[in-house]
N, C-alpha and C positions, 0 to 999 in steps of 0.2 A: 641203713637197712636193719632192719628188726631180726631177731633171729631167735627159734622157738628152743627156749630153756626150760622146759620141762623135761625131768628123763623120767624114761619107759618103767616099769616095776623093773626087770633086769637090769637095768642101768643102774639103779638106787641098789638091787642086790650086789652089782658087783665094785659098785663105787666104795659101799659101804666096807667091804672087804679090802680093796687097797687100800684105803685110808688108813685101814687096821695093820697095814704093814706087810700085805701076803702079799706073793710074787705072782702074776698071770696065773702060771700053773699051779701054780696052790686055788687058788680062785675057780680054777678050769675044773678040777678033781671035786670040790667042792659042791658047785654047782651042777657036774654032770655036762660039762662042756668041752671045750676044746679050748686050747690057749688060744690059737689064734681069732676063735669066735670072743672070748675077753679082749682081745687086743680091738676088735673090731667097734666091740662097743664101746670101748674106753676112746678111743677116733672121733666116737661121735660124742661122746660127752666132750670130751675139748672142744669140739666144733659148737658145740650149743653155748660154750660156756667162753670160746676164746681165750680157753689156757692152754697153752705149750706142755703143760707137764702134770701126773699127778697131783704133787703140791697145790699146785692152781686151780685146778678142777674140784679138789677137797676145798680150798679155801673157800673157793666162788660157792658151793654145794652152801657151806655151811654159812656163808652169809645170806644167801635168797632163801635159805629156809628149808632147802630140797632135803640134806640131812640137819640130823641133830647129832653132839656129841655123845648121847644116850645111846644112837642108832648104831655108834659103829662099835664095834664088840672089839673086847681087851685083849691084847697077843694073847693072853696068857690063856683064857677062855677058849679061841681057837686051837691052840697045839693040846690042850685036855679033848678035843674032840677031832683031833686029829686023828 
């Protein structure tokens, strides 16, 4: 069964933040969310993606092309706009 690997613009925004190392709620504050609305979407990116864990989900992103290493912004960048 095929399974649809596309993520939504919020999913690529909040992907792109874990990737960069930030915890749910750093993410959540960021975005004007709620942690467990991050949690929810990061659920479903595994699901699209058949990763168990960030790690996986970051990998698979950036092998199909979803992100790029450009796209996900440097710790150091985040806590200056902290």
């Amino acid at each position: 069964m095929s399974r649809r690997r596309t993520l939504t613009k919020r999913e690529l925004q909040i992907l792109r933040l874990v990737a960069s190392g930030c915890r749910y709620d750093t993410v959540a504050e960021k975005l004007g969310i709620s942690s467990r609305t991050v949690g929810h979407h990061m659920g479903r990116i595994f699901i699209k993606f058949d990763a168990l864990d960030k790690l996986e989900a970051t990998i698979e992103a950036l092998r199909n092309g979803s992100i790029t290493l450009e796209q996900i912004p440097k710790r150091e960048v985040l806590e200056e706009n902290h």
